[in-house]
MARTOR-916753 format. One record per residue: residue in three letters; x, y, z of N, C-alpha, C in turn. Coordinates in steps of 0.05 Angstrom, whole numbers, always signed. Example, Ala and Ser with C-alpha at 12.3 -4.5 7.8 and 13.67 -1.06 7.14 Angstrom:
<ALA,<+264,-114,+156>,<+246,-90,+156>,<+264,-66,+156>>
<SER,<+257,-45,+142>,<+273,-21,+143>,<+258,+1,+157>>
//
This chain:
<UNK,<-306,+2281,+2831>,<-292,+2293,+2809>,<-308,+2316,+2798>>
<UNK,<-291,+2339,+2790>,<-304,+2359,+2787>,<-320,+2360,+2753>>
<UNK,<-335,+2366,+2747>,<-354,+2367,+2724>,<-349,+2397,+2709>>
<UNK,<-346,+2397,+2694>,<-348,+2419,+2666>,<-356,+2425,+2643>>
<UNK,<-377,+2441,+2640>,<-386,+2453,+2607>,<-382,+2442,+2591>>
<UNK,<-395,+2424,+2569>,<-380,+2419,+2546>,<-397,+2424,+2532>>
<UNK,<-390,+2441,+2492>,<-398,+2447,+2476>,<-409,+2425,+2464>>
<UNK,<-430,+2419,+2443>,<-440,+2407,+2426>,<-419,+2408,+2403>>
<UNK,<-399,+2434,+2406>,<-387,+2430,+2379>,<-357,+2421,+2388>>
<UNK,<-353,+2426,+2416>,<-322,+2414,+2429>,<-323,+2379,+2428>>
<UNK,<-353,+2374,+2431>,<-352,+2342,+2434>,<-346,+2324,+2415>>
<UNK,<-357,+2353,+2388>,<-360,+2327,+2359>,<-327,+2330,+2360>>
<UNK,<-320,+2362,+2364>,<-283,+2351,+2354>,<-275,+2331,+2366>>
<UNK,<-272,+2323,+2383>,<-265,+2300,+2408>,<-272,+2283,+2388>>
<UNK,<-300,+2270,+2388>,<-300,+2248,+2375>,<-294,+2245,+2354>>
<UNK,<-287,+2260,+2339>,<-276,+2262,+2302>,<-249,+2248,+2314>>
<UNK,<-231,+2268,+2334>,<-212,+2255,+2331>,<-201,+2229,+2346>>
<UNK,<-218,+2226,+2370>,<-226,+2196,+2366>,<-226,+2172,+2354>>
<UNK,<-248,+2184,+2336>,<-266,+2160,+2315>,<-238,+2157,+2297>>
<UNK,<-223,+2186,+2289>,<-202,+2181,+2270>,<-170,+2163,+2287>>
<UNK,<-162,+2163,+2311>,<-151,+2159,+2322>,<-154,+2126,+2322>>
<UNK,<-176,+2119,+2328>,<-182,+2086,+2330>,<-178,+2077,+2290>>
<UNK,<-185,+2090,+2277>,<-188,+2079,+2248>,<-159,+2078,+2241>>
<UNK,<-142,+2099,+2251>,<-107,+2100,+2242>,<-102,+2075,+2258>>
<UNK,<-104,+2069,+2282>,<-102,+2057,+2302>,<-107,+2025,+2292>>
<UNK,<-127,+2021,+2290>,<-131,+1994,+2271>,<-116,+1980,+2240>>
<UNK,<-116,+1998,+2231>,<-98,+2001,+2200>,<-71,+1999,+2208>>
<UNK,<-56,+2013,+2226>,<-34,+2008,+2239>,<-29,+1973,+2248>>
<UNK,<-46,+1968,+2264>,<-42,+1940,+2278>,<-51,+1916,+2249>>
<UNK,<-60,+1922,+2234>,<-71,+1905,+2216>,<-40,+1892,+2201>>
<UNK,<-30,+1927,+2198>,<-7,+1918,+2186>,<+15,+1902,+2194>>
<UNK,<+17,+1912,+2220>,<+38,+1900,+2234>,<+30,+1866,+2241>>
<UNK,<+3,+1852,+2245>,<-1,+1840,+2247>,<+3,+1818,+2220>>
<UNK,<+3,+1828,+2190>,<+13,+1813,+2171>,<+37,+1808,+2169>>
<UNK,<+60,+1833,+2181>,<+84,+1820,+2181>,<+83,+1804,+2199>>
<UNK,<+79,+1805,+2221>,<+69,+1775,+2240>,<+65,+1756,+2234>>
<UNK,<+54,+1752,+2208>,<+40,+1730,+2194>,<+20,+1722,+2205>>
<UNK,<+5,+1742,+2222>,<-21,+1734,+2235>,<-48,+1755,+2222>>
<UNK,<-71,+1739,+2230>,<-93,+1761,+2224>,<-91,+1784,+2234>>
<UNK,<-109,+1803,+2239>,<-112,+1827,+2251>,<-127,+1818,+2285>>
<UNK,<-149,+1796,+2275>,<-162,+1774,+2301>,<-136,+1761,+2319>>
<UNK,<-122,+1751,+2310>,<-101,+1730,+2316>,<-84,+1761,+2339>>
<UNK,<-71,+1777,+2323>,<-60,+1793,+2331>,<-72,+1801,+2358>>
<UNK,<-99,+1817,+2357>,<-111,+1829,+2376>,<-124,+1811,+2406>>
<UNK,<-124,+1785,+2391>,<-117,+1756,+2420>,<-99,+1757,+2433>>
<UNK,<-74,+1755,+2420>,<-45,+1755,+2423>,<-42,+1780,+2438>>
<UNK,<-51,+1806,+2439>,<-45,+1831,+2449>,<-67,+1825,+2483>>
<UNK,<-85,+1816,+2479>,<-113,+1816,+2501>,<-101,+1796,+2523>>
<UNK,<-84,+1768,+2505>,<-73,+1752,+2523>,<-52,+1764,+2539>>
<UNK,<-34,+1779,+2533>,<-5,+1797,+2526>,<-10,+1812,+2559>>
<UNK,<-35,+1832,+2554>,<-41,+1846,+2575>,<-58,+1837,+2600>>
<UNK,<-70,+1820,+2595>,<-73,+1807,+2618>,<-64,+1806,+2641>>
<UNK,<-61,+1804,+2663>,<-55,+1806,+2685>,<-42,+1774,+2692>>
<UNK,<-57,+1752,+2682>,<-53,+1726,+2678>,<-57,+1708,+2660>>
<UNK,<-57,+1685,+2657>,<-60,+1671,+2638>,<-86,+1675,+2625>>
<UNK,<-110,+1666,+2610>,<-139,+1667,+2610>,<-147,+1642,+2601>>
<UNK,<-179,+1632,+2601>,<-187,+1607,+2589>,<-197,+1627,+2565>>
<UNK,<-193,+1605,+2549>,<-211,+1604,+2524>,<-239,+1620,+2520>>
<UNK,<-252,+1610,+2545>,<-275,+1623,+2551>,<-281,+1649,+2555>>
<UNK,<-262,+1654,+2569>,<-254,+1687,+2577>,<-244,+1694,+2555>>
<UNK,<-233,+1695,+2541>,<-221,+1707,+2510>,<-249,+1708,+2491>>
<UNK,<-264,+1689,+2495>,<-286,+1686,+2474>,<-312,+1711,+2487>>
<UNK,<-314,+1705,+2506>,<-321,+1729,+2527>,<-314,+1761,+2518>>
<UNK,<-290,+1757,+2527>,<-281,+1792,+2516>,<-280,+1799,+2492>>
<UNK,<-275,+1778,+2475>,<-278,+1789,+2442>,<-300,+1788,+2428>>
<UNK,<-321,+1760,+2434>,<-342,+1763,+2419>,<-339,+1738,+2398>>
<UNK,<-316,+1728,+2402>,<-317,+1709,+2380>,<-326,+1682,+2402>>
<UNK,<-328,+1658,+2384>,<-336,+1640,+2387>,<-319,+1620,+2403>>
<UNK,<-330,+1599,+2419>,<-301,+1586,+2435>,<-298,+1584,+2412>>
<UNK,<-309,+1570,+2388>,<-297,+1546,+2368>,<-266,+1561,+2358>>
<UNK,<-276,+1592,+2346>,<-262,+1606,+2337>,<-234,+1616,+2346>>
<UNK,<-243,+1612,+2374>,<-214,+1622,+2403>,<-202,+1595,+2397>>
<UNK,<-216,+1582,+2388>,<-198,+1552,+2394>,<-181,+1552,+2366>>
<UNK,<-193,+1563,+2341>,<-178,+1572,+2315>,<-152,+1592,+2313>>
<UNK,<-163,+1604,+2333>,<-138,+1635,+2332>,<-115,+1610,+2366>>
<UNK,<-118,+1596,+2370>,<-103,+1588,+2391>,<-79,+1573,+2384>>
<UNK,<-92,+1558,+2364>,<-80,+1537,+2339>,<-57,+1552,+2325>>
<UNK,<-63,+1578,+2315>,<-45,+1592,+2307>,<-20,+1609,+2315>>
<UNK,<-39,+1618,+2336>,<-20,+1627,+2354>,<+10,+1609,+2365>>
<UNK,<+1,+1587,+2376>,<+0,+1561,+2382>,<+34,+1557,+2361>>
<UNK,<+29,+1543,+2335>,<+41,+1544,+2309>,<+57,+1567,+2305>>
<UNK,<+57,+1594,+2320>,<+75,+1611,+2310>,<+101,+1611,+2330>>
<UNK,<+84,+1599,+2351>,<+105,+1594,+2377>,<+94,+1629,+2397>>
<UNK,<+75,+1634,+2387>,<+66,+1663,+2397>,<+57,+1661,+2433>>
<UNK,<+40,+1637,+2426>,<+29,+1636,+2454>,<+21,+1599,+2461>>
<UNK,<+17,+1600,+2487>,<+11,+1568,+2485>,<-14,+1561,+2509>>
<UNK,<-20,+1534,+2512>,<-46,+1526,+2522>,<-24,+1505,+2545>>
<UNK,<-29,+1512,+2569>,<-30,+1507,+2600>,<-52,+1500,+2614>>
<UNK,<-46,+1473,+2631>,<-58,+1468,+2655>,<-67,+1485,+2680>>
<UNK,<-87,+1492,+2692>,<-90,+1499,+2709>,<-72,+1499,+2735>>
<UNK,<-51,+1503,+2751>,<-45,+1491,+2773>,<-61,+1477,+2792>>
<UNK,<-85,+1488,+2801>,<-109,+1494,+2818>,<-132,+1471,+2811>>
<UNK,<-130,+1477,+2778>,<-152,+1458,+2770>,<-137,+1440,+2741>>
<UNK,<-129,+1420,+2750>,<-118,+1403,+2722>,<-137,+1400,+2699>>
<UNK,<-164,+1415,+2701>,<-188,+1405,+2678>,<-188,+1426,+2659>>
<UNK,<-179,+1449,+2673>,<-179,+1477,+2654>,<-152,+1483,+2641>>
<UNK,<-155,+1497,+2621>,<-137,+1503,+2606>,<-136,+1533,+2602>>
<UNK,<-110,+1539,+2607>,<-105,+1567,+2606>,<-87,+1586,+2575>>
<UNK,<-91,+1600,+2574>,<-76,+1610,+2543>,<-53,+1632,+2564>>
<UNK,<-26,+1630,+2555>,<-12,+1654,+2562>,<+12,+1647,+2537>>
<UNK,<+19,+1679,+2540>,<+33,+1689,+2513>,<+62,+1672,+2527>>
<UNK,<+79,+1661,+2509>,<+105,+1642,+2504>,<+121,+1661,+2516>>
<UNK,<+138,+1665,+2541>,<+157,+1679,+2549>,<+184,+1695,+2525>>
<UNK,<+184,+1719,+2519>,<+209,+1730,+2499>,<+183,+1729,+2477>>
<UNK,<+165,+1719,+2471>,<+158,+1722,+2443>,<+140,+1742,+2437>>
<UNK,<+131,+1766,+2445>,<+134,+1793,+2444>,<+154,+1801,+2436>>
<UNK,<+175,+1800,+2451>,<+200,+1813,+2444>,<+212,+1807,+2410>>
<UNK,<+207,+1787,+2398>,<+214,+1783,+2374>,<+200,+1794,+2360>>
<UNK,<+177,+1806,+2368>,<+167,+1833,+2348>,<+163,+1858,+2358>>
<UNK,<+184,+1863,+2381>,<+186,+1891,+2389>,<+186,+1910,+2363>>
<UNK,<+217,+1913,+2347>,<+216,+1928,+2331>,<+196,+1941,+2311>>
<UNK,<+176,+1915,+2311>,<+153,+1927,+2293>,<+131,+1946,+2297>>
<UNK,<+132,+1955,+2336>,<+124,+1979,+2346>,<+135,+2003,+2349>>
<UNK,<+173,+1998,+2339>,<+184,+2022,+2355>,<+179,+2046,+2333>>
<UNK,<+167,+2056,+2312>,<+155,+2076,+2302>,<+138,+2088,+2312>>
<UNK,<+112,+2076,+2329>,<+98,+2083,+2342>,<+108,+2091,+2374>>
<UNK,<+120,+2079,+2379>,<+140,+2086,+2406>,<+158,+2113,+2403>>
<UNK,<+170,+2118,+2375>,<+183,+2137,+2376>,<+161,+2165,+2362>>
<UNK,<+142,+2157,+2354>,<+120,+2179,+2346>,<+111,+2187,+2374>>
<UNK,<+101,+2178,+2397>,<+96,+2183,+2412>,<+116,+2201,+2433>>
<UNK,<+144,+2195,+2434>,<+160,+2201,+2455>,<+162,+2234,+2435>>
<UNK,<+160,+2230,+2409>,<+171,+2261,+2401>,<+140,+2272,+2402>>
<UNK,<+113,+2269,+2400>,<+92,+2281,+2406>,<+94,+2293,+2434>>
<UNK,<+93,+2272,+2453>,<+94,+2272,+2488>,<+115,+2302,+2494>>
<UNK,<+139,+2305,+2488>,<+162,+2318,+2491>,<+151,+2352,+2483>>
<UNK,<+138,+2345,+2457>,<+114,+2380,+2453>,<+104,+2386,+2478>>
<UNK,<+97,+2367,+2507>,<+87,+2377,+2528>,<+93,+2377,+2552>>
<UNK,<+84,+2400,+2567>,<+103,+2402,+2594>,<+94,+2376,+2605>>
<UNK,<+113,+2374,+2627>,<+104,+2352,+2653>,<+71,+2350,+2666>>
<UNK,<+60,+2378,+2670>,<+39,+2376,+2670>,<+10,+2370,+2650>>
<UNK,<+26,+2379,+2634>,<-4,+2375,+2610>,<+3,+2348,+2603>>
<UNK,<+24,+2330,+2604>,<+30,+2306,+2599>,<+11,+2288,+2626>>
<UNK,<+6,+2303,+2649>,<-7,+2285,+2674>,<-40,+2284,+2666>>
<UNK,<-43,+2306,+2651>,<-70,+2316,+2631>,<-82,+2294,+2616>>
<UNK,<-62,+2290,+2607>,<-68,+2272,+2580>,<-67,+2241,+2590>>
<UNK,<-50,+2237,+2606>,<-48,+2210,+2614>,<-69,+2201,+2634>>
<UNK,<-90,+2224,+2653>,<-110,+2227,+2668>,<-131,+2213,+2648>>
<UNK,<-137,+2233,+2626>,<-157,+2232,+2596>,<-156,+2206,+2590>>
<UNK,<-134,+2192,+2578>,<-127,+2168,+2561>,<-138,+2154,+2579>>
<UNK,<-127,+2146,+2615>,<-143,+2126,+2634>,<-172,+2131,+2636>>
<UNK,<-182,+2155,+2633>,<-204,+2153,+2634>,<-228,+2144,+2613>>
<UNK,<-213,+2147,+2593>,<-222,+2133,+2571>,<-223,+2107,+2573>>
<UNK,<-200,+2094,+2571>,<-198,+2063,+2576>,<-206,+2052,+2593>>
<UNK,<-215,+2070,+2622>,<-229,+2058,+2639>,<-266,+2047,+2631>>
<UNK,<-278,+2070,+2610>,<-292,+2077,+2597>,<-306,+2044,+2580>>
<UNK,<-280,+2041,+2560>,<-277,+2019,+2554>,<-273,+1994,+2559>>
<UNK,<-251,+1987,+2585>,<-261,+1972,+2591>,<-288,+1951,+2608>>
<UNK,<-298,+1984,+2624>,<-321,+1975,+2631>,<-343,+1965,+2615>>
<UNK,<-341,+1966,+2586>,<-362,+1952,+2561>,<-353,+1925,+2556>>
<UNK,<-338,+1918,+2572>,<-332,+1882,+2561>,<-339,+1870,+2587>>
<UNK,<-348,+1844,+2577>,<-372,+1837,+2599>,<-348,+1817,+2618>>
<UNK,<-365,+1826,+2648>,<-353,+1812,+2665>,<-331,+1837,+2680>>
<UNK,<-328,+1863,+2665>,<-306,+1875,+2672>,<-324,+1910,+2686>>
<UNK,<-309,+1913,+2707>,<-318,+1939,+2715>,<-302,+1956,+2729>>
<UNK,<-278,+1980,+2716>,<-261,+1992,+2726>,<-272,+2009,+2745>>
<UNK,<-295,+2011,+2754>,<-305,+2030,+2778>,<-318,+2029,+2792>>
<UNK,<-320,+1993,+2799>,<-329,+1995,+2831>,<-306,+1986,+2849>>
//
């Protein structure tokens, strides 16, 4: 991949709007997570479980977030009680227990993203097809970025 120049003063804008991007970004989900009737913690489980590829243990959730099993086992309870998500058997191994989000129960809080869904489609639409392949290049590379900081995970080997 090809490498390019960057200013000391192009980088801080980047990260200003970054740093400001994640702070809107959090305040956003906080909220949406109270009409949920969940924490902002609870929520961001619920979203980690959500995207997953598969079910996860406890362990692995406590892993990627930093919290405590005890505490994964607190936010599971809840989750659990909201009907959000639930705790499964292993097929493979009957001793482990798996967390995956309740089939449809995303969908009963679609609506509470489609602001953000429709802020984006009218931002996105300001740009051609190409500067849209731009940005969507940037964003993966970022998140690739990120997810390589959670342990156990490495988007680039």
């Amino acid at each position: 991949m090809a490498k390019y120049p960057l200013s000391a003063e192009e980088l801080a804008r980047f990260a200003h709007l970054g740093r400001e991007t994640s702070t809107l970004t959090v305040l956003r989900h906080a909220r949406i997570a109270e009409r949920m009737g969940l924490s902002a913690t609870d929520h961001k489980v619920l979203e980690l479980v959500g995207q997953a590829p598969g079910p996860l243990t406890a362990g692995r959730i406590a892993e990627l977030t930093g919290l405590s099993t005890g505490a994964v086992t607190g936010v599971m309870d809840r989750l659990e009680k909201a009907a959000l998500a639930r705790r499964v058997r292993d097929t493979a191994d009957r001793r482990k227990v798996l967390i995956e989000v309740v089939p449809g129960a995303m969908d009963r809080h679609a609506p509470l993203f489609e602001s953000a869904y429709t802020n984006m489609k009218t931002v996105l639409e300001e740009f051609s097809p190409g500067e849209r392949k731009v940005l969507e290049r940037f964003q993966s590379a970022l998140l690739d970025g990120l997810r390589d900081e959670l342990p156990g995970n490495s988007s680039r080997t």
